[in-house]
N, C-alpha and C positions, 0 to 999 in steps of 0.2 A: 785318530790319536787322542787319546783321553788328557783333559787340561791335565795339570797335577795344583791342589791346594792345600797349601799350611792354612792349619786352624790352630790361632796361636790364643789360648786362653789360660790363665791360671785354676780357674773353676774347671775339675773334668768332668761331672754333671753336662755344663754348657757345651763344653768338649764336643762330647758324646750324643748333645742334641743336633750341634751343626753337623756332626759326620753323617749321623743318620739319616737326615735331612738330605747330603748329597749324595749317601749312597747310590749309586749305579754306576753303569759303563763309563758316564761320561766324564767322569773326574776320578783320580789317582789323589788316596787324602794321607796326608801327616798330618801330626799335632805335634804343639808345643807348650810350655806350660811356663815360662817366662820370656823375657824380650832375647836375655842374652840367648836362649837356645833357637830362640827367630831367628835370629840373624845368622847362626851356626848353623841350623839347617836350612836355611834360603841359601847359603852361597854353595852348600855342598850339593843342593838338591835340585835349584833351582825351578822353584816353582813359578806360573804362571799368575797365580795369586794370593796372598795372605790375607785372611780374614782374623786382622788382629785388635784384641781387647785394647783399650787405651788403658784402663787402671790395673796393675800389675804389681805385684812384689816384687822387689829388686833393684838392679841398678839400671833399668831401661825399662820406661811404659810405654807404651804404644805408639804415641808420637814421639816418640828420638827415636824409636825403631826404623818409625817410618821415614821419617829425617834423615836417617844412614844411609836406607836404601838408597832413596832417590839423591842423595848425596853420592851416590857409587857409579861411576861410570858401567860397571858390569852389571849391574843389577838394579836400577831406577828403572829399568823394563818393566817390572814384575811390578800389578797391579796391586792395590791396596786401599781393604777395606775396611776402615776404622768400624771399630762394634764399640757402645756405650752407654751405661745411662744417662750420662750426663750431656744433655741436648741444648743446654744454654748456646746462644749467640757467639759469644766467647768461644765458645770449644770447635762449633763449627768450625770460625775462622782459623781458630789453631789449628784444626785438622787438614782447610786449604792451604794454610801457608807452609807447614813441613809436606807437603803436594800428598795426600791422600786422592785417591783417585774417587771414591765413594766413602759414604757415611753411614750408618746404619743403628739406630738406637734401640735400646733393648727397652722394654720388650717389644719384640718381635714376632710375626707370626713363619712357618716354616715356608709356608705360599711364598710372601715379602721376602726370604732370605733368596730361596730360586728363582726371581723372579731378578733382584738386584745382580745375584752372582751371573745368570744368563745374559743379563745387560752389559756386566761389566767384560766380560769375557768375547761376546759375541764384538765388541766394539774394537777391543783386541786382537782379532782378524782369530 
């Protein structure tokens, strides 16, 4: 059974790098292009993980995305992997305290992206 992953990015450039990157059998991909449409399609869709940008336009970046989820009884399942370029100390922590499950800073190479998502997923049963 193929995971299924939201790639939740404002940029669809970046978009269209992570999809390609996990194109194959083993994941089922959606995207999203702000916070509020994450969390509309996570709860309809239920994905096994988001690969979501922290800096976003709108009225939800990354982290209160991720904060809602794992604030959700139904949905604090679903794994969550902060993308950023912002890698100060600071943001880390911010990223463990609203319970990110992984971190990931941009840039990135496509290797490092499958290598994190296989981690994060495989740990996930």
């Amino acid at each position: 059974m193929p995971k299924k992953i939201l790639i939740v990015d404002d940029h669809a450039d970046l978009r269209k790098l992570i999809r390609l990157t996990l194109l194959g059998p083993d994941y089922q991909l959606q995207e999203a292009a702000s916070g509020d449409e994450a969390l509309t399609r996570t709860r309809e869709w239920r994905p096994d993980l988001l690969i979501l940008d922290v800096m976003m336009p709108g009225s939800l970046n990354g982290f209160q995305v991720c904060e809602t989820l794992k604030a959700d009884p139904d949905l604090r399942g679903t794994a969550v992997m902060l993308v950023t370029a912002r890698a100060q100390k600071s943001d880390l922590q911010e990223g463990v305290a609203v319970g990110a499950d992984a971190y990931l800073v941009k840039p990135f190479s496509p290797m490092e992206l499958l290598e994190r998502v296989g981690t994060l997923l495989d740990r996930r049963g």
